[in-house]
N, C-alpha and C positions, 0 to 999 in steps of 0.2 A: 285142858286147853294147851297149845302149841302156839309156837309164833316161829318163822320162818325170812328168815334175811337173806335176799336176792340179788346178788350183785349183779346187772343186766350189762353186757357193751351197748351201745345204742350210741347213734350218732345226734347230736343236738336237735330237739324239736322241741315245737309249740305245746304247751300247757294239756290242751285238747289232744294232742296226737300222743305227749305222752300218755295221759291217762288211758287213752282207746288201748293202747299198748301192752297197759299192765293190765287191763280189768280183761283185756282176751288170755291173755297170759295164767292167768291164776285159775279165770274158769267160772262154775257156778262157787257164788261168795256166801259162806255161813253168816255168821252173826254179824264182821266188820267187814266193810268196804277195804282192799289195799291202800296202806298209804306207800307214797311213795317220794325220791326226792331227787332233783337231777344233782350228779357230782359231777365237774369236765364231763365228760362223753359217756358216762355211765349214767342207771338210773339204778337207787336202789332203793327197792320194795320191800316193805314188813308187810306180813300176812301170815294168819291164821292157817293155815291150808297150805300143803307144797305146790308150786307152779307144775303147769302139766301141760299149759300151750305154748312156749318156746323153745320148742325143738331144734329148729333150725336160726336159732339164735343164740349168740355164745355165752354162756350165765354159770354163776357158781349159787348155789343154796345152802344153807347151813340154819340146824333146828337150834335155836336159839333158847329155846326153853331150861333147861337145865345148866345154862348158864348163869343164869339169875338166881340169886338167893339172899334169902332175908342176913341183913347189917352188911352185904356188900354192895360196894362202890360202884357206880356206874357214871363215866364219864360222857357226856351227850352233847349234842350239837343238834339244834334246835331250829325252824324256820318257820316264824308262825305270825298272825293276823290277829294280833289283839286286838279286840274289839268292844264295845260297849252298846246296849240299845237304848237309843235315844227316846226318854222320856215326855212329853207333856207337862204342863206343869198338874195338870190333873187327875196325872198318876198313870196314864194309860199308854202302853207303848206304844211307838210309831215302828213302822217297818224297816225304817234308816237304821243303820248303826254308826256309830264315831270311832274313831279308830283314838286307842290311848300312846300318849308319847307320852306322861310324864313321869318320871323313872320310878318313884315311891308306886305307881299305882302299875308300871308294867310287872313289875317284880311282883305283887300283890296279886295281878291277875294270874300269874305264872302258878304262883301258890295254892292259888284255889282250882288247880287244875291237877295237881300232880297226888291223886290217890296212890295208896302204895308206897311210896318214897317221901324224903324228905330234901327238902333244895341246902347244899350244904355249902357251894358259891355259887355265883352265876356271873355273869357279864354279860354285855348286849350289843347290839349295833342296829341304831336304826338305820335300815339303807330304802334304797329307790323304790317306790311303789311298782307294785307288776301292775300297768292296765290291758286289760284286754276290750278296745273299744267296739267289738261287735257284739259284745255281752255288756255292754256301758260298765263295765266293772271297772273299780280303782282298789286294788289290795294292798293295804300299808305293809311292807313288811318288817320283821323284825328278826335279827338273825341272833339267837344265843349261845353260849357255850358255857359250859359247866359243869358243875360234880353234884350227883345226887344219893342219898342211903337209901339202901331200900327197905323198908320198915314190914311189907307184907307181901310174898311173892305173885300169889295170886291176884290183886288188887293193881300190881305193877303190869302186870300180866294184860289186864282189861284195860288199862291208861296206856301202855304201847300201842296194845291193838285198836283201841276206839279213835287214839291221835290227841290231841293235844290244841283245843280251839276250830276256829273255822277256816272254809275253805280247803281243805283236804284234796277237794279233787283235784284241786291246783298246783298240789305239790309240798301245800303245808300240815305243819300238825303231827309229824313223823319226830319221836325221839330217836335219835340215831345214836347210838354208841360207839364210841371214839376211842383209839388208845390211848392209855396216860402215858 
């Protein structure tokens, strides 16, 4: 397995036109969907596979695989859509979800998410929900930054590439490695 870090120029766009963007860009997708994340004016995409449709668009790639290895550090920056699904009292799920804000249980969600590694600090910021109201969509978001071990390479490997919670197409769910 490979995983591939695309620093894309791109000028600011919508949620939708980024995604149109990367998923032409990458091609046919293996196993995971691209994740991807807007930084200022760039967008950058983790994926499985090297990009092969921007050509005429100015980007740097680097295989990121053999960068990662078991008891090393990994500094991350996180942007994700905790969520919950909301229950019945008679046990049966409803199709709602509830978004979690309270900190014991965001950290807890984070936890039950990170195969592979271990969370060794983290911080958080809850900031402004993205809505997109032609999709009736309200995405809480949550933005983290922190240090994690990594305990299994391979395992780290499939929690990169699968993302990290919901919404994905949106923009969230990308661990992003940060310098210390």
């Amino acid at each position: 397995m490979r995983a591939y870090l695309t620093r894309l120029d791109s000028p600011r766009t919508g949620a939708d036109a980024a995604h149109r963007m990367v998923v032409k860009g990458i091609g046919k997708v293996q196993k995971y969907m691209p994740l991807w994340r807007a930084e200022g004016n760039s967008l950058i995409v983790l994926s499985e596979q090297e990009p092969v449709g921007w050509r005429s668009t100015e980007h740097q790639t680097v295989n990121i695989t053999d960068s990662i290895g078991d008891g090393q550090s990994f500094a991350f920056r996180l942007r994700a859509n905790p969520v919950t699904n909301v229950i019945k009292k008679n046990g049966r799920k409803l199709s709602g979800r509830s978004p979690i804000i309270d900190e014991d249980e965001v950290y807890t969600w984070l936890v039950k998410r990170l195969d592979g590694a271990q969370l060794v600090d983290a911080g958080f910021t809850i900031e402004k929900p993205l809505i997109v109201p032609e999709r009736k969509l309200c995405l809480h978001t949550v933005e983290f930054d922190g240090t994690l071990l990594i305990t299994d390479q391979q395992a780290f490997l499939n929690t990169l590439l699968r993302g990290v919670g919901r919404s994905r197409t949106w923009g969230y769910g990308m661990l992003y490695g940060v310098s210390q």
